[in-house]
N, C-alpha and C positions, 0 to 999 in steps of 0.2 A: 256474139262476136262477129255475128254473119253482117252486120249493118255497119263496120268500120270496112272503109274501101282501103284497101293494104295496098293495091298499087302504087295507088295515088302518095301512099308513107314512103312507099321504098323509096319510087323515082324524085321526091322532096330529099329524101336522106342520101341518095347518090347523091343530087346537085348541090348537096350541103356538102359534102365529101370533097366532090372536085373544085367549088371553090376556094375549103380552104387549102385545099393540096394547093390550089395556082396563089394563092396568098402566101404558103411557105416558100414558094417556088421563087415570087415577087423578092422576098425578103432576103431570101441567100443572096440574089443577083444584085439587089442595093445594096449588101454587105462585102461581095467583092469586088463591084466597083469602087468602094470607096475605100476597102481596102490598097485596090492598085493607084488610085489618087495619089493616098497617103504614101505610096513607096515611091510613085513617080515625084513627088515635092521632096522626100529625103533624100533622093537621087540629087536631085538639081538643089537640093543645098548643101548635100556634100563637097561637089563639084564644083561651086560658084564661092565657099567662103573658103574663110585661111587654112592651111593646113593645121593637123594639131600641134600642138607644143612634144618636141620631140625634145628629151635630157638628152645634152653631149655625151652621158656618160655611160647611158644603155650601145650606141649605134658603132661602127666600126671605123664611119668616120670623123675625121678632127673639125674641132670646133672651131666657125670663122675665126682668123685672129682678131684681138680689137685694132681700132687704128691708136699710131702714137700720140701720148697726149702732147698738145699745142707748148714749144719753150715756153719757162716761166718767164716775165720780165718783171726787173727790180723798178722802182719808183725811179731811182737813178736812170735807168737806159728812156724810162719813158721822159725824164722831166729832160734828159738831152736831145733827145728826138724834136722833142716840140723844140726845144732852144735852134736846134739846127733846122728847123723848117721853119723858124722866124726871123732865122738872120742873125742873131747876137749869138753870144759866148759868156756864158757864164761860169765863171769857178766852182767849182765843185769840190764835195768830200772825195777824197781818194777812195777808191772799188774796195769793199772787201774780197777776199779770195772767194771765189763759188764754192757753193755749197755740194759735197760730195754727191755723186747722184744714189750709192747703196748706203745704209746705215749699216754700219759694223757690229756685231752683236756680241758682247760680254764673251770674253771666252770663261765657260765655266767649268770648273775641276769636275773630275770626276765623281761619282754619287760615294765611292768607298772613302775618299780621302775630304770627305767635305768637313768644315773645323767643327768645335764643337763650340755649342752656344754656351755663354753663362748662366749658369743656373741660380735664380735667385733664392734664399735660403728664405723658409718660410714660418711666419710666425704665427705660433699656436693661437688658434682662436678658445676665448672660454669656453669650458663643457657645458653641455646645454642641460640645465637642470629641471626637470620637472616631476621631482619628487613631491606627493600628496603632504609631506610634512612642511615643507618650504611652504606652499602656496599660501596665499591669502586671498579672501575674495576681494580687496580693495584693492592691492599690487600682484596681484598674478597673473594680470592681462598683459599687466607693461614691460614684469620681467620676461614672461615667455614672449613676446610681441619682441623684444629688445634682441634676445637669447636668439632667436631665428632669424633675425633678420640679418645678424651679424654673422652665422654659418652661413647664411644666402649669399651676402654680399663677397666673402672671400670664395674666388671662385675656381679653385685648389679642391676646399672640402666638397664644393658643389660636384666637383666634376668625382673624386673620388667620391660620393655616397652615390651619383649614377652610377657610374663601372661596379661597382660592390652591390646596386639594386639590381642589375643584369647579368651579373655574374650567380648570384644567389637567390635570385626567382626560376621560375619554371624554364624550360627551351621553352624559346617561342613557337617552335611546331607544336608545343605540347597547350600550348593557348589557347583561347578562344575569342 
């Protein structure tokens, strides 16, 4: 071990040291410069575009008003306009009355006194038969096919066999 010169290792491995200490040194100082780049450019685009979109109905103040919209004109005021900036007179359909400027809205009774609808009186559909004795393999596709389609279509039992399926299955908390 007397014939490796140790000097010579340490002062290699000091200057291995301090370069790369000045290489991490190098790194932090390119990573805050461009960090403050980066905030001076979000600065000055802050500052230089639109404001954001502010809701009227966060802020305390009132929203521009719009402007009034432009009079309608009827065909009539225009086709007389032109008549009268060309010198003739022409006869005309007499004006209807103008058109109210609010629409008036139904007055409606109150929710306790509202009428009552007619109720249309409902006629029984066939019972749906799928007794093992009835069937046949040649017609049991078309009676039962026939048989459902005709509960389907009345849609009275439809809605009654829902309510009576959610009423008599599990709660739905109790689901999965």
């Amino acid at each position: 071990m007397d014939d490796i010169p140790w000097i010579y290792v340490v002062m290699i491995f000091i200057a291995f040291v301090s370069w790369v200490s000045n290489r991490v040194k190098e790194a932090a100082e390119y990573r805050r410069q461009k960090r403050a780049q980066r905030a001076a450019a979000e600065r000055a685009r802050r500052t230089t575009s639109e404001p954001e979109y502010e809701s009227p109905y966060r802020g305390g103040r009132d929203p521009e008003p719009e402007p009034d919209p432009e009079p309608v004109q009827t065909y009539d005021d225009i086709f007389r306009e032109l008549e009268r900036r060309m010198g003739g007179e022409v006869e005309s359909a007499p004006t209807p009355p103008p058109l109210p400027s609010q629409v008036e809205e139904p007055e409606t009774p109150p929710i306790g006194s509202m009428p009552e609808l007619p109720v249309k009186p409902v006629k029984p559909s066939p019972p749906v038969s799928l007794s093992k004795k009835k069937r046949r393999k040649s017609s049991a596709t078309g009676e039962t096919a026939a048989a459902l389609t005709g509960v389907l279509r009345d849609g009275n039992q439809l809605r009654n066999a829902l309510i009576l399926k959610e009423v008599l299955d599990k709660p739905v908390s109790m689901r999965k």
